[in-house]
Every structure is written in C-alpha cells, then in structure tokens.
N, C-alpha and C positions, 0 to 999 in steps of 0.2 A: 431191715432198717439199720442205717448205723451213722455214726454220730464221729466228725474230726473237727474238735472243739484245738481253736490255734489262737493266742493273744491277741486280741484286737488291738487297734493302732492305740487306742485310750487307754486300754489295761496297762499296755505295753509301756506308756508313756507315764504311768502312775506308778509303775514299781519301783521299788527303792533304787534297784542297781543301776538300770536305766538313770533315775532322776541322779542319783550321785556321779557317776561318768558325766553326767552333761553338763553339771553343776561344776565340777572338775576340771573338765574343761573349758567352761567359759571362766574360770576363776582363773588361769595359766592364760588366756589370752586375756583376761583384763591386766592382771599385772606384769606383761609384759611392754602395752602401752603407761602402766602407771611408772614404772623405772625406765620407760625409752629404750628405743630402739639405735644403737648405739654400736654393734658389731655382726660381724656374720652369724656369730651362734643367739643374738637376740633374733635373729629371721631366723634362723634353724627354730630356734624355743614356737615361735609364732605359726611356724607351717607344721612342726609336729600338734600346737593344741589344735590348730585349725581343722589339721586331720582328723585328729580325734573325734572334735565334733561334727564332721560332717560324717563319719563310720557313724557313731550315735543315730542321727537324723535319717540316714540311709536305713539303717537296723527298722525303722517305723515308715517308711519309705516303702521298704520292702514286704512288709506284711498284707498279704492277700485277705480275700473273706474268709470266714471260716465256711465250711459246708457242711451245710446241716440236711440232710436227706428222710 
C-alpha cells in the first residue's frame, strides 16, 4: 500500500505564498489602471502583472488528484 499525498487545489490556494503572489499581482494590475495607462512601459508593467497572475492561477490549474491507493 502506499500513499502520494500532492496539495490540493484548496490547500494550494490557502497557503500564504500562493495567496501573497496573487495578491501581488492583482495589487500591480490595479495600480496600473489607478495612475493610467499612458506609455509603452505602463502595457509592459500591465502584461508582466498579468502574467504573473495568470502563472499563479495555472500553478492551481495544474494540480491533478492526489492518489491515494
């Protein structure tokens, strides 16, 4: 019998490092619309937090069941 215990999407989505990255990055695309988008490097600022967050969302996206036998 054996046991691959993997973070489920919930756990996953409750750890700190997780929550702080996400948090992080929605805080970098809010204040990008709060000061206006205004030159190339405010879309450069807006597609990197975007990035960010969508790596985040992916990371819990990707986590399969765990299996438990």
């Amino acid at each position: 019998m054996f046991t691959i215990h993997t973070r489920t999407r919930l756990e996953k989505m409750l750890s700190i490092e997780w929550l702080g990255q996400t948090l992080a990055s929605l805080c970098w695309i809010i204040s990008v619309f709060t000061y206006g988008i205004a030159s190339t490097g405010d879309w450069l600022q807006l597609g990197a937090a975007s990035c960010w967050m969508m790596s985040n969302i992916a990371t819990i996206v990707a986590i399969e069941p765990s299996l438990v036998e």
